[in-house]
N, C-alpha and C positions, 0 to 999 in steps of 0.2 A: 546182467546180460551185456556181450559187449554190443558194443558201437560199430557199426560199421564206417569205413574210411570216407570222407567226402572231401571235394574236390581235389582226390588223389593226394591228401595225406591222413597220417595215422590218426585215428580218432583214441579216444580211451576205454578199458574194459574192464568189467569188474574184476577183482583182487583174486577170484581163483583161478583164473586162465594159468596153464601151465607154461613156461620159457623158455622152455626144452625141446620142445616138442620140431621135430624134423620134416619136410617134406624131400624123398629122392625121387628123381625124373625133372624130365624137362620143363622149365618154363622160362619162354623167351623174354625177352627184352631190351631195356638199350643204356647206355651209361654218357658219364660227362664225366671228362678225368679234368681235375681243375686247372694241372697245370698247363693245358690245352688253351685254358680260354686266355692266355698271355702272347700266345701265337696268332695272330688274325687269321690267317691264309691260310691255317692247318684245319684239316677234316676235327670238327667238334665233336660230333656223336656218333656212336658205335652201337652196332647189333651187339647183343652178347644171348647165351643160353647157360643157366643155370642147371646146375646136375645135382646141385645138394645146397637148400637152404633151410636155414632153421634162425631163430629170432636174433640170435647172435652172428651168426656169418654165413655166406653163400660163398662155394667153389664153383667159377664161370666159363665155360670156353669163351673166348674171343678174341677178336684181331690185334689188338694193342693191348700189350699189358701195361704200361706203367712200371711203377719202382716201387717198393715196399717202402709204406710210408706215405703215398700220394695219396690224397683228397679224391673221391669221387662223389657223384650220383646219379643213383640207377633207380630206374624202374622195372619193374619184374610186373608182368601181367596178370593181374589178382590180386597182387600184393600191394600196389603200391610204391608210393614213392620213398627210397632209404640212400643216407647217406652217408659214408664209412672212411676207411681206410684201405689200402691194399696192404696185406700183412705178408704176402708171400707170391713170386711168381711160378706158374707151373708149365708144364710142356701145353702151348696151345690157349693158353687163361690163366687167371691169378685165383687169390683166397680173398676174399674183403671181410674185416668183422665193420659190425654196423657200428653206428655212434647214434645214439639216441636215449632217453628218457625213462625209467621204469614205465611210465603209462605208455609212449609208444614201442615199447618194447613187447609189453603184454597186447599193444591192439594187435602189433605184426603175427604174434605167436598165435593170437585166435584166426588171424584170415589165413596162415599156414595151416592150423587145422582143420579150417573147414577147405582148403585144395584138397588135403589129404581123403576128406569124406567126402570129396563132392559125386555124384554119381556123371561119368563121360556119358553125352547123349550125342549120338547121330545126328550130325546137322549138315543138310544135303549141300553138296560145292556147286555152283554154276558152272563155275568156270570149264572151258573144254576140257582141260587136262588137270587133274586137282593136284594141289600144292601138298609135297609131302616133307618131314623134317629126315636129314641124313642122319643116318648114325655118326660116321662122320663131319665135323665142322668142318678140319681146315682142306686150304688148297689151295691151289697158285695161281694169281690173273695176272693177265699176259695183256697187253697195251696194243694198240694199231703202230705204235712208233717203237715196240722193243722193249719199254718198259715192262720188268715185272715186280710182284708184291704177291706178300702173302693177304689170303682174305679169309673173311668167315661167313660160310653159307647158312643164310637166315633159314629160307627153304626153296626147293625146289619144285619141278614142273617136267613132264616131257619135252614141254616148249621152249622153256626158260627156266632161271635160277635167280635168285633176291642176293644181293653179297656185300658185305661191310666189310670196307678195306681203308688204309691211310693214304687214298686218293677218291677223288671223286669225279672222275672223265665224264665228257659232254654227250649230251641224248645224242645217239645217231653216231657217234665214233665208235670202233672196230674192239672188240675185248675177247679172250678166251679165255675159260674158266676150267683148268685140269686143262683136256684133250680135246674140248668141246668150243669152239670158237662159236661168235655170234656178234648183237651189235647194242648196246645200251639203250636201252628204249624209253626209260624214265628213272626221275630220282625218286627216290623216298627218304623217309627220315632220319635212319641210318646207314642209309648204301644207295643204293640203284641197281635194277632189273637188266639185265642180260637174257636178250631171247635170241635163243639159238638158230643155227641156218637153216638143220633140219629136226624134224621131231624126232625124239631120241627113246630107242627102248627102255623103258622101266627099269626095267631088272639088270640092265648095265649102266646105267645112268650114273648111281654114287659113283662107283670104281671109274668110270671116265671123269668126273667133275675131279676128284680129290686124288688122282695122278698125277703121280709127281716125277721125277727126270728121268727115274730110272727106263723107261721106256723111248729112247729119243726116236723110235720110226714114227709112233703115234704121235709124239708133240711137233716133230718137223712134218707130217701132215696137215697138224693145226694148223700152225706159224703159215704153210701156204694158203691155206683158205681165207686166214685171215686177212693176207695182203692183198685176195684179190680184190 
């Protein structure tokens, strides 16, 4: 039988767990690129979301890729804590294979299989507006002082939107995300929360967040609400 992980690392499992075995779809989480922790004053951890992992490597959307070759570690939610390489970068996220042990190789491959079987169950949101995942990651934040940066949208909200980027601006200063201006309201572990000016339709919500320049009426719209 195997083992399940305790205090979020890999436990061991028995000898016929398959190490093949794939999970595709989303699962979020956050990384530490090593060569980060030599820079004091650089943003340390990053959102990232996972589209394809299996016991050997995950391909990730996220805000900073790194260079083929660099040290990381990430956590993926269910899975646990893995530590790797970046083998390749792609449009928007890299490729990491893992570095780890035939026994934590086979514990990783059983908690991918059981994501794969797990049955989704309905679990009611509080919150006013419930947090949904874009198809879309990336987009563009835009600074109260002109700055801007690419980011990656954890999830969203009609209210507000979650986003990890290579800055981390102060509660209560000025941000827009896409075409949707608003104002930092808290940090979190890997980014900080942007709640917007007004509550924003659903159904246009992505396509406004992950706008990008081609449209300059709607961003110089932004760019004015921003400054007021």
């Amino acid at each position: 039988m195997a083992q399940t992980m305790q205090n979020g690392t890999l436990g061991s499992v028995g000898t016929g767990t398959r190490s093949d075995v794939r999970f595709i779809g989303d699962v979020m989480g956050n990384y530490v690129l090593a060569a980060r922790a030599r820079t004091p004053d650089a943003v340390q951890v990053f959102a990232c979301r996972a589209r394809s992992v299996s016991a050997h490597e995950a391909v990730v959307h996220a805000p900073v890729s790194g260079a083929p070759g660099d040290a990381l570690t990430m956590t993926l939610q269910g899975l646990g804590i893995m530590r790797g390489r970046i083998t390749r970068t792609l449009d928007g996220g890299f490729a990491v294979a893992f570095e780890c042990t035939g026994r934590e190789r086979a514990a990783l491959a059983a908690r991918i299989d059981w994501l794969k079987r797990r049955t989704l169950k309905t679990v009611s949101d509080r919150r006013a507006h419930k947090r949904v995942l874009p198809r879309e990651t990336r987009a563009n934040l835009t600074l109260g002082d002109g700055r801007r940066f690419d980011c990656f949208i954890i999830d969203m909200s009609q209210s507000g939107v979650a986003v990890s980027a290579d800055v981390l601006p102060p509660v209560g200063s000025l941000a827009g995300v896409g075409a949707i201006p608003g104002r930092v309201v808290r940090h979190i572990e890997a980014g900080f929360a942007v709640q917007f000016g007004e509550v924003q339709q659903i159904g246009q919500l992505e396509a406004l967040l992950t706008l990008r320049t081609s449209d300059h009426r709607i961003l110089a719209g932004a760019r004015l609400q921003l400054s007021r």
